[in-house]
ZAZALUM-391637 format. One record per atom (N, C-alpha, C): x, y, z. Coordinates in steps of 0.2 Angstrom, whole numbers, plus 5000, padded with zeros to 4 digits. Example, Ala and Ser with C-alpha at 12.3 -4.5 7.8 and 13.67 -1.06 7.14 Angstrom:
2
506649725039506249785039506649845039506449895035506849955036506450005039
***
This chain:
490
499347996202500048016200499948076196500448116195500448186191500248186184500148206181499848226173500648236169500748176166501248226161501448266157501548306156501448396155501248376148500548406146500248406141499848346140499848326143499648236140498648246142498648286147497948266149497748206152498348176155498048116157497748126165497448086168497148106174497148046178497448076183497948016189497347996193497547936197497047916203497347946206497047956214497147986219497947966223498447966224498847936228498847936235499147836236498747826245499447856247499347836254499947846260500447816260500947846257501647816257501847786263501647806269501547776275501447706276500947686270500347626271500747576264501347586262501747546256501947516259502047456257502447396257502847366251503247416246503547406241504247346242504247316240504847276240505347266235506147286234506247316228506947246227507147226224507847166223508347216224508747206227509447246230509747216225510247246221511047196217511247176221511647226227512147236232512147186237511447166238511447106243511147056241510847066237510546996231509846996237509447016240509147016243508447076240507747036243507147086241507147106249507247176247507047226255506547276252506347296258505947326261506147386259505747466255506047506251505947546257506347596262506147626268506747706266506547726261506847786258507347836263507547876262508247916265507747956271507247976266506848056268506048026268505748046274505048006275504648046269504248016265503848036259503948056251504748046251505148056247505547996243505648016238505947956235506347986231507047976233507647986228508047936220508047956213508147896208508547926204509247886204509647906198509747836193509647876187509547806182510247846178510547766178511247796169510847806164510747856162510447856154510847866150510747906142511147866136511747896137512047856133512947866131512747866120512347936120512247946113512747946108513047906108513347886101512947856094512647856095512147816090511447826091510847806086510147806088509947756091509647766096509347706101508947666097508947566099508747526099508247516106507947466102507347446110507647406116508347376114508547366118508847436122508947496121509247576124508547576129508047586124507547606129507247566133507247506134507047446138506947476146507547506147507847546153507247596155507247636151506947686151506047676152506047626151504947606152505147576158505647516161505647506165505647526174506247596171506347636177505647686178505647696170504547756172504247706177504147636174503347616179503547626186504147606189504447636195504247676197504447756195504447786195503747826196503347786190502547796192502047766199502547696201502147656205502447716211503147736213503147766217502947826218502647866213502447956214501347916216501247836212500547826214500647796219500847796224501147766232501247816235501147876231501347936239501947976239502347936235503047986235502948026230503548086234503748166229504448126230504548116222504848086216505248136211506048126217506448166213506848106207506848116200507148086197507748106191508148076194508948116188508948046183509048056179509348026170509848066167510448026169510948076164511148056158511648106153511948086148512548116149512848046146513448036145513648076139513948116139513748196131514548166130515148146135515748156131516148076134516348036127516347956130516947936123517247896125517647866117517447846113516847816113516547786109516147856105515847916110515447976106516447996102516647996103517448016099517447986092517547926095517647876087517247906082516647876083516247886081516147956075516148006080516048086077516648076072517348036073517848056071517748006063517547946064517347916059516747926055516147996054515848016052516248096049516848106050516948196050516448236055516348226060515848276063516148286068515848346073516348386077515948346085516248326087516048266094515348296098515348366098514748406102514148386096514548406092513548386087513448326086513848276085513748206087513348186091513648206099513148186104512548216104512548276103511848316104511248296099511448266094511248246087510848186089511248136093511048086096510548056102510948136106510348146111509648176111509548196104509048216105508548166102508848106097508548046095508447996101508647996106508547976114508048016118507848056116507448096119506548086116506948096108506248076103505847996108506247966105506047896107505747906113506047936120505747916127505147946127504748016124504448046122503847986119504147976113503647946109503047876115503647856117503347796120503347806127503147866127502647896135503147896142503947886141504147886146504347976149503947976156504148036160504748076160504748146158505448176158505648176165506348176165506448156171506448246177506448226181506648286186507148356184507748306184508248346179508748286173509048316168509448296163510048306164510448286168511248336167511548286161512148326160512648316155513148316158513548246157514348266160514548326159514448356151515148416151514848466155514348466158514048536161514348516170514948486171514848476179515648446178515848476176516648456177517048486185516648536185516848576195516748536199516148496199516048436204516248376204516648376197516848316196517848336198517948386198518748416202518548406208517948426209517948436219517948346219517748336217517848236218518448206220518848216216519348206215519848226221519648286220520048316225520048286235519548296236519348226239519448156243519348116235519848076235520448076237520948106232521648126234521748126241521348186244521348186251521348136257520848106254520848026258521247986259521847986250522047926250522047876245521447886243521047826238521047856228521447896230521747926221522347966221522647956216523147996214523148026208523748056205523848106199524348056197524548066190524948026186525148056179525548096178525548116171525048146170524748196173524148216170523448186170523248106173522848086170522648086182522348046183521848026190521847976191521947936195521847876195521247836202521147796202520547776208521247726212521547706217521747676220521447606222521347546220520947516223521047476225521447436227522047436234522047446238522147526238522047566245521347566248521047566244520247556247519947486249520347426244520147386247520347366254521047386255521347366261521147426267520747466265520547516271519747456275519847486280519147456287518547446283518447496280517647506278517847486270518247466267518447456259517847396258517547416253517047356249516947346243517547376239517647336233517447256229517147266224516947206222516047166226515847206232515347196233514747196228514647226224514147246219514047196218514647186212514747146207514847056210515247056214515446996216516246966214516347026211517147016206517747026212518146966211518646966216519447006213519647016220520147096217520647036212520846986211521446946206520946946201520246956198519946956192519646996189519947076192519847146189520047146182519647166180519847206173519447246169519747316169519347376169519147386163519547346157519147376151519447446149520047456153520147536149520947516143520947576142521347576134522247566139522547526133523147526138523647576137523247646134523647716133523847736136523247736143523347756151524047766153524247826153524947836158524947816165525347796169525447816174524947766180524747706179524347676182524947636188524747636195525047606200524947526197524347506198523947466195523747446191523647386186523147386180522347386185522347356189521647376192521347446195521747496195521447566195521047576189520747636192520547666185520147716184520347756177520347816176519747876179519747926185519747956186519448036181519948016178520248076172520848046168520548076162521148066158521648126153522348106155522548156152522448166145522548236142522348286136522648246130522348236124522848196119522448246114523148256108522948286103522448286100522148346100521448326094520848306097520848296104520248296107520048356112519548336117519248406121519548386128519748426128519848466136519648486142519648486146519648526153520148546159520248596159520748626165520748586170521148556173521248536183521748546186521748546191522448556194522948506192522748446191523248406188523448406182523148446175523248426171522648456164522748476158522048476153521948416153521248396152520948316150520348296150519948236151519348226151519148186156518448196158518248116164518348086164518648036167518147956165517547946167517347886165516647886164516147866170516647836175516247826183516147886186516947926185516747986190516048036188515948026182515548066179514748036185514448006182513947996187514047976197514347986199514647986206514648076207514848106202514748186203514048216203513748176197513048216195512548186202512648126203512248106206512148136214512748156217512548176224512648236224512748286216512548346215511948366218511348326214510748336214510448306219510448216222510248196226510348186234511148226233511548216241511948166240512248136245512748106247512448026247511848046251511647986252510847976248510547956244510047936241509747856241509147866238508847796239509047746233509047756227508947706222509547736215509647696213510347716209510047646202509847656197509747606192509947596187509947566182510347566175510147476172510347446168510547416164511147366167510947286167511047236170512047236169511947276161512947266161513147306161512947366166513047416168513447386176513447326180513447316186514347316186514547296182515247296181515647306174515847366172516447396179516047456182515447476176515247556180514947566183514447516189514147546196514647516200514947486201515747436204515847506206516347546201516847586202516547656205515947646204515447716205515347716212515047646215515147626221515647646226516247616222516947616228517247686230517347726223517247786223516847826229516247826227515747866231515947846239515947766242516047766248516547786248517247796246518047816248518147886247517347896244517347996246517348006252516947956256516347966260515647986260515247966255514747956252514447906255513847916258513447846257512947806250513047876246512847836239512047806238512047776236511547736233511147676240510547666241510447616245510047556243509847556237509647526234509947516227510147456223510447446214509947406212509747416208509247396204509547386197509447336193509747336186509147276183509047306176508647316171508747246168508647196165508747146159508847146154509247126148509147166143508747136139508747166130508247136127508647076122508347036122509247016117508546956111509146936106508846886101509246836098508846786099509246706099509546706106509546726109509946716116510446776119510646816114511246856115510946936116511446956119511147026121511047086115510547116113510347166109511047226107511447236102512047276103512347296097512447346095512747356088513447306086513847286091514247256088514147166087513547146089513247106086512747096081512747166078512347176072511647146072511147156076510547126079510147186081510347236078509947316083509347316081508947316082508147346080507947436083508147486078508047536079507347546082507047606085506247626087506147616082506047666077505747696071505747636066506047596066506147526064505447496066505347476073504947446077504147476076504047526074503647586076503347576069503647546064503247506056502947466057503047426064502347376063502147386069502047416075501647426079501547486082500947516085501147586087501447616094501747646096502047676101501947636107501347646110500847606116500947526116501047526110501147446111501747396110502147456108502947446108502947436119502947526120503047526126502547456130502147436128501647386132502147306132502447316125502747266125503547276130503947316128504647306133504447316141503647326142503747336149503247266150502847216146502847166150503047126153503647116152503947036157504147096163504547036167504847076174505447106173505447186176506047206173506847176173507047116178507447106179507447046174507047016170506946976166507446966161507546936156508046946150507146926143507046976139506647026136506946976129506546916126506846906120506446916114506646946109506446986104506246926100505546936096505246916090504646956087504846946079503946976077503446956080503546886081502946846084502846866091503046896096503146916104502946976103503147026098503047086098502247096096501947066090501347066088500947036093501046966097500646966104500547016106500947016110501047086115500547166112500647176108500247206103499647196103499447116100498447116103498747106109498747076114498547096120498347176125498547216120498647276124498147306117497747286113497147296108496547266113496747206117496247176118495947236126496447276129496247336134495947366131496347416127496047466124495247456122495147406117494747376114493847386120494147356126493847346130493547436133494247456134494047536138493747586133493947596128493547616121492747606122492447536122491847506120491447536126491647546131491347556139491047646137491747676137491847756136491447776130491147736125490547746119489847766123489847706128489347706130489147766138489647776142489847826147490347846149490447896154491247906156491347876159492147866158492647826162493047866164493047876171493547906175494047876178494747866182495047856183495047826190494947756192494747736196495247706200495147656203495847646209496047556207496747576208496747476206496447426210496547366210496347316214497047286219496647266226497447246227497847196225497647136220498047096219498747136215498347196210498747246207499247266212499047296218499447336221499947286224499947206226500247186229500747156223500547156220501047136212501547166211501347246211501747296209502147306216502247316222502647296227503047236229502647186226503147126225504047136219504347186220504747196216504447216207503947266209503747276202503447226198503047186203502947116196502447126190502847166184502147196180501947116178501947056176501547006174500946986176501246986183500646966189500247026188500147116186499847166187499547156179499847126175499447146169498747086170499047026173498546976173498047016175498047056182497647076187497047116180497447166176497047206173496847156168496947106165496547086159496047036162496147036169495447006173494947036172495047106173494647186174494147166169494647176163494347156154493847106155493947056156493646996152493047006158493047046165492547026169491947106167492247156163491947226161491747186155491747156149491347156144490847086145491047036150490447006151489847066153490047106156489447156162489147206156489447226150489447236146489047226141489147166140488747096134487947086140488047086145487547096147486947136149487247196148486847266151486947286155487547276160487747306166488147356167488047446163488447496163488747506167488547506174488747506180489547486179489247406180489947366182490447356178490047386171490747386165491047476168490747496170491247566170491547566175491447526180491847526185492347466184492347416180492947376179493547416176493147456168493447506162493747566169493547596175493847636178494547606182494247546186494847516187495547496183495347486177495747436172496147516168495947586167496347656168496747666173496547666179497047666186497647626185497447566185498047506181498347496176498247516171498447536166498847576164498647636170499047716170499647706174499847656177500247656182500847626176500647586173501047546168501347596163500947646163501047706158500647676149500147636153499547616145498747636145498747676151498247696149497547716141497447666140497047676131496747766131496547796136496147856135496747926138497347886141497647946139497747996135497948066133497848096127498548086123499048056123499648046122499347986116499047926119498947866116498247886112497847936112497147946111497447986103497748066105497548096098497948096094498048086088498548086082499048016086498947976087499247896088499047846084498547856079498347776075498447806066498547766063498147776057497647746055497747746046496847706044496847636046497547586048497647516050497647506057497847556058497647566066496947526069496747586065495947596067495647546066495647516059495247456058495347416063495947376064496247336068495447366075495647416078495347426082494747406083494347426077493647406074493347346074493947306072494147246071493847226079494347226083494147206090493547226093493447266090493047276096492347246094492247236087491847176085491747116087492447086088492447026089492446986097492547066100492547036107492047066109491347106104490747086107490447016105490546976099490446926097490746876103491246876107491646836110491246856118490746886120490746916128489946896125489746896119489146876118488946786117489646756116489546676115489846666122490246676128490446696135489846696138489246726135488746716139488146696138488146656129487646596130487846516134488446526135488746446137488746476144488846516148488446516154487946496156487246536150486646516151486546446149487146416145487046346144486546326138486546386133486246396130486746376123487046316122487646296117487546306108486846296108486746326101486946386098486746426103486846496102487646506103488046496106488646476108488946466101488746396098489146376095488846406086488646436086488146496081488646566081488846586087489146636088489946606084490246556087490946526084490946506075490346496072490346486067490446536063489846606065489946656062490646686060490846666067491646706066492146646063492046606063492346576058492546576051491746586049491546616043491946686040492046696045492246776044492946756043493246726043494346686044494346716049493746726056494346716063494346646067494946666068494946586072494746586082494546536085494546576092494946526095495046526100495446486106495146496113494946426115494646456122495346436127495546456131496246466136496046476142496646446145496446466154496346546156496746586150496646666151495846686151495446646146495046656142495046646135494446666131494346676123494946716120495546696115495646736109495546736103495646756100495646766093496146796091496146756084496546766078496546766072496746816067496546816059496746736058496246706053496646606050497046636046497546606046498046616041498146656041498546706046498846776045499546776042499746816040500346836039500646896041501146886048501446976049501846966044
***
């Protein structure tokens, strides 16, 4: 896969897109298909990105590591990997907001946008292909419209646009409510009931007409502002065409926003999207991660107890479509376990280089099984435990080839331990010990691993004492040996 601009990271070779058998969860048909892109060797991908109102939470970015690994499984599969993430730069909630701060709504969102950027950055997600900004595309967003109008499937009203959905439902090829599964008597769009001029309560805005005090833009029907479906229906076939591969976002994104984006799109006559993919979110105690339940965990917040890599190691374990439930205890897991790679690929790279090697196929079959990173991490901490045996016993060879495999796979997850992202100015002095930490004790652990092979239990049980002595504790598991501080306290 490509190097991320400055990172120094160094890609395996990419096979024959040809030769993929990616399998991706359709929303749309609730079914796993077969991923057979628009354009042969190409892959088209548009993700909803932030609606900057506010500083991102792990639950914001969840999205954004999840649609990378994609992204990276796809560019390490072969495809030239066009990728759009937009921002929603003008929204009511960006309004509120700015206006219950005194601040002028552009520097609001810019303000925010750019704390949305830090974050994706920090925690190694790929900048995307391009960024647009609603306000930068309002011409495409009139030609839309216009369109519409023409088809039948919108109207003008006082100034504001409305989507007809009605008329598209009752058109030949009308599909409404497919996404979602929402039936036309149980719409309900969630807009304000300011809205002038709706045929329907179930239409919905298009555009909205100019109210005092906020920002505008010219149309032929009127001064006003987007709404927020047309916004991504414009940017997206801007850039990707009419018809593209893959459209993603955030599981409560499925209704009303990709719903109405959908109907839209096809009542332009747009083939749109051919694949919906949506994200799980991260939630705690059971409920979804969100400011209005006062449960937000900022980055920077997260980022005091663990570092970057292992934030990002943690939001992209489970499966993306998974629901992500937050604890200190889950996050510090997750945490050693991506000490216990590093730890590994570090110890190898002391002794030789470690170059960039190719995954195995359970990996590959994992990662085309709908992106199964659990099954793909298993793959790589097999790598681990099967490299520091080979290790422990003098076999540089076969550790360097485990430690080159275990970077191929690891790089695709975007965890690479030797990438220069994860490698320079990334740790501090607790960092490190922590590091030093492990790497001690899992040659202590690959060295009692391999006297109970030899069957040689003295020494075995000589090696667990030691470390006892030391207040660690071990656990032999079906994964293998862990350890942990006795009586830790995070």
């Amino acid at each position: 896969m490509p190097a991320r601009a400055g990172s120094g990271y160094e890609a395996a070779a990419p096979v024959d897109s040809a030769t993929v058998t990616l399998h991706l969860y359709d929303t749309a048909t609730r079914t796993l298909r077969e991923f057979t892109p628009v354009r042969e060797g190409h892959a088209s991908v548009y993700l909803c990105g932030a609606t900057p109102q506010s500083a991102p939470h792990i639950g914001h970015v969840r999205s954004g590591v999840a649609f990378d690994i994609l992204r990276r499984w796809l560019t390490a599969a072969g495809y030239d990997v066009a990728f759009v993430r937009n921002v929603t730069d003008i929204d009511d909630k960006i309004l509120t907001k700015a206006a219950e701060n005194g601040r002028p709504w552009w520097e609001w969102a810019a303000t925010h946008e750019r704390e949305f950027t830090r974050a994706y950055d920090v925690l190694g997600v790929l900048p995307p292909s391009t960024e647009p900004r609603a306000t930068g595309h309002m011409t495409q967003m009139i030609e839309y419209m216009e369109r519409l109008i023409e088809r039948g499937f919108a109207y003008p009203a006082e100034g504001s646009v409305y989507f007809d959905v009605a008329a598209w439902s009752k058109a030949p090829e009308g599909d409404y409510g497919h996404l979602s599964g929402h039936k036309l008597d149980e719409v309900d769009q969630g807009e304000s009931a300011e809205l002038r001029g709706k045929r329907d309560p179930r239409d919905f805005a298009l555009w909205k007409a100019a109210k005092e005090g906020e920002p505008s833009w010219p149309t032929p029907w009127g001064d006003g502002r987007p709404g927020w479906h047309l916004e991504c229906s414009a940017m997206a076939t801007w850039y990707l065409g009419g018809t593209f591969d893959i459209h993603g976002g955030g599981l409560d994104l499925q209704f009303p926003h990709h719903e109405n984006e959908a109907a839209q799109s096809h009542a332009a006559g747009d083939g749109f999207a051919r694949y919906w993919l949506h994200n799980g979110w991260v939630t705690m105690a059971g409920e979804k991660m969100s400011k209005s339940l006062g449960n937000v965990l900022s980055v920077p917040n997260i980022l005091e107890r663990v570092r970057p890599v292992e934030l990002r190691y943690y939001l992209g374990s489970a499966h993306y479509r998974s629901m992500l439930e937050y604890s200190p205890e889950a996050l510090q897991e997750a945490a050693a376990g991506y000490r216990r790679i590093e730890a590994f690929v570090r110890r190898v790279a002391e002794v030789a280089e470690v170059p960039v090697g190719t995954w195995t196929d359970g990996f590959a079959a994992a990662m085309d099984d709908d992106l199964g990173v659990p099954a793909a991490l298993a793959e790589i901490h097999g790598q681990v435990r099967a490299g520091n045996t080979a290790l422990s016993g003098g076999d540089t060879a076969a550790a360097v080839a485990a430690a080159s495999t275990v970077r191929a796979m690891a790089g695709v997850l975007g965890v690479d331990p030797l990438d220069a992202q994860w490698v320079a100015g990334s740790r501090g002095d607790d960092d490190d010990t922590a590091i030093a930490l492990d790497l001690l004790v899992q040659a202590e652990l690959a060295a009692r691993q391999q006297a109970r092979a030899d069957k040689d239990f003295a020494t075995a049980d000589a090696v667990r004492d030691r470390l006892v002595a030391a207040g660690i504790e071990v656990a032999d598991t079906a994964d293998g040996q862990k350890w942990s501080l006795a009586n830790r306290k995070d």
